[in-house]
N, C-alpha and C positions, 0 to 999 in steps of 0.2 A: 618818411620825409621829416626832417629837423623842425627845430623852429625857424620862425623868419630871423634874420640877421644872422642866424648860429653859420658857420662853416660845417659844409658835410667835406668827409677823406682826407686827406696827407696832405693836400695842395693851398698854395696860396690863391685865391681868388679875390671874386668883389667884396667880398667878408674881409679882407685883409691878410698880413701874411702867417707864417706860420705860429702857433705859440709857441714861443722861447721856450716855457718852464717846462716841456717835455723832450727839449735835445737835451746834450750836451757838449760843450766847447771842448777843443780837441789835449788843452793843457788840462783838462779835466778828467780825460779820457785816459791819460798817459798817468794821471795821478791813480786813479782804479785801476788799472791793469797793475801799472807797476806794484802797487802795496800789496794787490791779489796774490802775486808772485814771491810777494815777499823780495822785491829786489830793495837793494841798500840805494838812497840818494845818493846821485854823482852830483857833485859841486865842479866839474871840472866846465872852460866854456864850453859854449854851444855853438857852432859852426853857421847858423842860422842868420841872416840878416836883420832877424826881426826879435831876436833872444830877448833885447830889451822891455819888450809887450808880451813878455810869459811873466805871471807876478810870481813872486817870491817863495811863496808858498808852494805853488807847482815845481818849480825850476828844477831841484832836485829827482823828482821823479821823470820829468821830462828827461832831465839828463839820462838817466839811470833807462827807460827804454829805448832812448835815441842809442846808448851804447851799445845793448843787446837786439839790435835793430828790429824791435818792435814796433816802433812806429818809424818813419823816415820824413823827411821834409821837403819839399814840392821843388822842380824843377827849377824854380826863381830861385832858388838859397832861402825859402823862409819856411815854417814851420807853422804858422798863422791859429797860435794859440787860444786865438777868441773864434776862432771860424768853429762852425758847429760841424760835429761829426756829421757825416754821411752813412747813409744804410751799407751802401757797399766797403768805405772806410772801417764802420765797425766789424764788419764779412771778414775782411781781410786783420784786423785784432784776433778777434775769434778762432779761426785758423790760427793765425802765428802764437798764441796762445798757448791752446792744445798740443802744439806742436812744440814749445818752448823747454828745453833743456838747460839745466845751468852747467 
């Protein structure tokens, strides 16, 4: 048993929600993957409704695995570059990954 106030497991509860400082955001995700790869930044736009809310810094690696469709962007047209990855979202990187040919 923890201490009082601490969170025990993965879960948000009455301890509050998750810590931040151990995900990471999805335009973050697209930047590590893609430089692992060694892919080039794509400057071209982003098909995304939300391209706007990816900063600057990411942009180009977003682009760059959005072409080699490493990562893809959700059924609404957005790509929701500040949403935190997901366990099964990073599952599916991990795969496409390994799996990645230039």
């Amino acid at each position: 048993m923890g201490r009082p106030g601490r969170r025990q497991g993965g879960r948000a509860g009455p301890a509050g929600p998750p810590d931040t400082t151990k995900f990471i955001t999805r335009e973050l995700a697209a930047s590590i993957l893609g430089k692992s790869l060694a892919l080039q930044p794509n400057s071209d736009p982003l098909p995304f409704k939300d391209t706007a809310s990816i900063q600057s810094s990411y942009r180009g690696m977003v682009g760059a695995v959005v072409e080699v469709r490493l990562m893809l962007g959700f059924t609404d047209n957005t790509f929701r570059p500040g949403g935190l990855l997901t366990r099964a979202q990073a599952a599916v990187l991990f795969v496409r990954a390994l799996t990645y040919r230039k």
